[in-house]
N, C-alpha and C positions, 0 to 999 in steps of 0.2 A: 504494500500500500504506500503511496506516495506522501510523501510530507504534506503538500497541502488539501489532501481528502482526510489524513490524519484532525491537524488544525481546524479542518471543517468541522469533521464528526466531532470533536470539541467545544466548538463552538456552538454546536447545534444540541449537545449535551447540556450545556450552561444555558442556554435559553431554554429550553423545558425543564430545567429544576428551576431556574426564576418565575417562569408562569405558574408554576406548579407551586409556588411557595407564594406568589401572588393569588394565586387562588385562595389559596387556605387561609392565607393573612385576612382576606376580603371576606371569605365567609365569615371568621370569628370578628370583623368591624362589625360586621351588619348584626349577627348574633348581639354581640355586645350592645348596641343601639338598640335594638328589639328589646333587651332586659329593661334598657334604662327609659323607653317610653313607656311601658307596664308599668314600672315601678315609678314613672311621673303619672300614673293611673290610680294607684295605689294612693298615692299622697292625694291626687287629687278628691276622691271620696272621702278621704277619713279628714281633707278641708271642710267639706260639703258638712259632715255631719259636725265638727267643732263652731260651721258660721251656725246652724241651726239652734246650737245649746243659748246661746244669748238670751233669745226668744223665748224658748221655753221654759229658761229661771226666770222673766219676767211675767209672764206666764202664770205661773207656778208660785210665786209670789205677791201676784195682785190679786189670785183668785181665794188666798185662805191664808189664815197665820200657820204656815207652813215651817215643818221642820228646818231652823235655821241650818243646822249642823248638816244637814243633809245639802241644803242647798251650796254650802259649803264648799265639802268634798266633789261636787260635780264641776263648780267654775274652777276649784283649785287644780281638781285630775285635767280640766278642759287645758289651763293655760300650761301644767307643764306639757303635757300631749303637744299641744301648739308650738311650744319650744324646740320640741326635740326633731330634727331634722339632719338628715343624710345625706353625705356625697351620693350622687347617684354612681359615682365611678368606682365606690368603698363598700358594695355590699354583700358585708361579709356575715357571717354565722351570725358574732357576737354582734354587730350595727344590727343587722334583722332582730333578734333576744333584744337586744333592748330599745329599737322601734317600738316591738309587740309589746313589750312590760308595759310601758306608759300609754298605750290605746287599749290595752287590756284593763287598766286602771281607771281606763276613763270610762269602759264599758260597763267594768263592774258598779262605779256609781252613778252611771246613768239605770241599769239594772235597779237600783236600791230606790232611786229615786221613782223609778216604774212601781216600785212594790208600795212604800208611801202614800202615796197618790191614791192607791185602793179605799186608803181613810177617809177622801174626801170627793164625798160623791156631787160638789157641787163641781169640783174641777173635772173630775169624769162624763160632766156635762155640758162642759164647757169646746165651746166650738172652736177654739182659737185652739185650746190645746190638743184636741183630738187629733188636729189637723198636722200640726206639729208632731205628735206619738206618729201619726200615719208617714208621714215627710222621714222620721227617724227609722224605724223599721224599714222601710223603704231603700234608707242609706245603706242601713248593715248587709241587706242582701245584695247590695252592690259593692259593698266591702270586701264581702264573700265569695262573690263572682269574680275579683278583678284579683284577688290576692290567689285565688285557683288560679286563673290566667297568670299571674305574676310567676308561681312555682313553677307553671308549663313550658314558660319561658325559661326558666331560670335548667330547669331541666335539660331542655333541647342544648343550651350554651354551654354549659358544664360538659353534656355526655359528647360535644364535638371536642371540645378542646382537652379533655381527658384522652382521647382516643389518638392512637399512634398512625399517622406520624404527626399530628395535630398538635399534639401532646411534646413536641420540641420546640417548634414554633409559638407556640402559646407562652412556652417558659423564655421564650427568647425575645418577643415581644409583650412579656408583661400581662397576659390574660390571666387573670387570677379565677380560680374556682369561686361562683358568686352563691352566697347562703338563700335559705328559702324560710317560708309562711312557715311555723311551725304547730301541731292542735296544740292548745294550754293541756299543761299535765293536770290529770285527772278528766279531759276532757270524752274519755271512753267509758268514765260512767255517768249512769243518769241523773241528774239533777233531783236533790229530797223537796218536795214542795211543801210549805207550811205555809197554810192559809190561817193561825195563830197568831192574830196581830198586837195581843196583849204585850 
């Protein structure tokens, strides 16, 4: 074989591992841009339900001398939840663990606040706040929906860039394995319901 068919095949060696490393590179951009418009999905819902609480401690306040202490814990869970916010290029196990802590915190006293409210059936009559219960419930199953779609994502991007030959490329430009939605522990048993309001 002659020197310059040598040089060719060479050359034409190195332009298919460039395309070919172009490829992969481009799949894990786009992967990676797909995680972080979900996960600006994500954020955007669980905004949707912190603008909604305002309303409904005002609410919830003009309609009865209502549990201060209660009211409380929901604007306080509301404004740390509202605080805590994520690179979207940073999301890792522990950033997701402690996303969820603080909107789990804010769930569970929006939760207490739901159970309260059973006391006073003049607020249970109340149009404004119905409206507001319906608008919230409303949110959570879009919470729900987007944080599935969020882990789908997060799935498909992980199981490309974990896989060989992906999986050098990714470590060479920096693709980090991205964390996911997690259930709250104990979330696989059933809830004890006490209708005991004493």
């Amino acid at each position: 074989m002659s020197k310059p068919a040598k040089i060719l095949i060479v050359v034409a060696a190195i332009v298919v591992l460039i395309a070919i490393m172009a490829g992969i590179y481009n799949k894990m951009v786009k992967l990676d841009e797909t995680v972080q418009q979900a996960w600006a999905q994500v954020e955007n819902v669980y905004q949707r339900r912190a603008d909604l609480i305002p309303n409904l401690v005002k609410t919830v306040q003009g309609a009865a001398e209502f549990e201060k202490g209660t009211l409380e814990s929901v604007v306080n869970a509301r404004s740390k939840a509202s605080s805590m916010q994520i690179d979207p290029s940073n999301l890792t196990e522990e950033n997701i663990a402690k996303f969820q802590q603080v909107q789990d915190e804010l769930s569970s006293a929006l939760n207490r606040l739901m159970v309260v409210v059973e006391r006073y059936p003049e607020l249970k009559a109340n149009q404004n706040f119905l409206e507001l219960q319906a608008q919230l419930e409303g949110t959570e199953n879009r919470i729900a929906v987007e944080r599935k779609k969020f882990n789908e994502t997060v799935q498909n991007y992980n199981t490309v860039i974990r896989r060989f030959p992906n999986n050098i490329f990714a470590g060479m430009f920096n693709f980090d394995k991205k964390g996911y939605f997690k259930a709250k522990e104990g979330a696989e048993n059933a809830p004890e319901v006490d209708f005991n309001f004493d």
